[in-house]
Residue, then its C-alpha position, 0 to 999 in steps of 0.5 A: x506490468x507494463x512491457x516497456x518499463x523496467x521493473x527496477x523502475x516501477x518498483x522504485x515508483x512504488x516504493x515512492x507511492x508507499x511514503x507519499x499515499x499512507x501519509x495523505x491517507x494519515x493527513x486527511x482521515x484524521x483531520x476530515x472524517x475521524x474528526x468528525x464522526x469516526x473518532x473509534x476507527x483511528x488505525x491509520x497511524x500504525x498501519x500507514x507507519x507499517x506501510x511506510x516502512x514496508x516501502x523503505x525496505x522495497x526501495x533498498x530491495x530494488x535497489x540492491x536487488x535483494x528479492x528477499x527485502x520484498x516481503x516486509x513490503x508484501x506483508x504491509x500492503x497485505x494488511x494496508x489494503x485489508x484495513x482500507x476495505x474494512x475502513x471503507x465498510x465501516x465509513x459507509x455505515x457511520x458517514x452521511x453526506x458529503x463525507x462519504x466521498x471517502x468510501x470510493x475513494x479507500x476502494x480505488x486505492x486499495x483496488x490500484x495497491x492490489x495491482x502494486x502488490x501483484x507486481x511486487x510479488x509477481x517480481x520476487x517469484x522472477x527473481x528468486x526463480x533467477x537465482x535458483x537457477x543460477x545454482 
């Protein structure tokens, strides 16, 4: 994590990202690639929606300082970046052409959420060190 930013605030903005990413990943898979060739493939809605929710439980985590509300959202990023690296896989075997601008694409995500999920858990091990210590 970045030396000058607060780790409360960048927990807030990647709770932030949880709720917007997943649902552009949901918006455009499902109407420009799934559509077209990789109609078989369609886990994104449960696995963004277990995202999403992951998120909201970081929010409220940081917001009340609970470490422990961390873990939903390492869970959900866990299986977040797996399905985007499978996906990725599986789009450049099936895609041709244009449409395989996603296979990067999935692949920088997942590549920035393992920063996010490094930091995340980096902050609960500080945290739940912080607390035993205080007993």
């Amino acid at each position: 994590m970045l030396r000058s930013l607060n780790a409360h605030h960048v927990r807030m903005a990647i709770a932030g990202s949880t709720v917007i990413v997943p649902l552009l990943i949901v918006g455009f898979t499902i109407t420009w690639v799934e559509i077209n060739k990789c109609r078989g493939f369609d886990v994104w809605s449960h696995v963004c929606l277990l995202q999403i929710v992951g998120g909201i439980f970081l929010f409220v985590g940081s917001s009340k300082s609970n470490h422990w509300l961390f873990v939903p959202w390492l869970f959900a990023a866990c299986i977040f970046i797996y399905t985007l690296l499978y996906n990725s896989i599986l789009y450049f075997i099936h895609l041709e052409g244009k449409m395989l601008i996603v296979v990067p694409l999935l692949q920088y995500i997942a590549g920035f959420w393992s920063y996010f999920m490094y930091d995340v858990f980096q902050d609960f091990l500080q945290m739940h060190t912080s607390v035993q210590m205080q007993y």
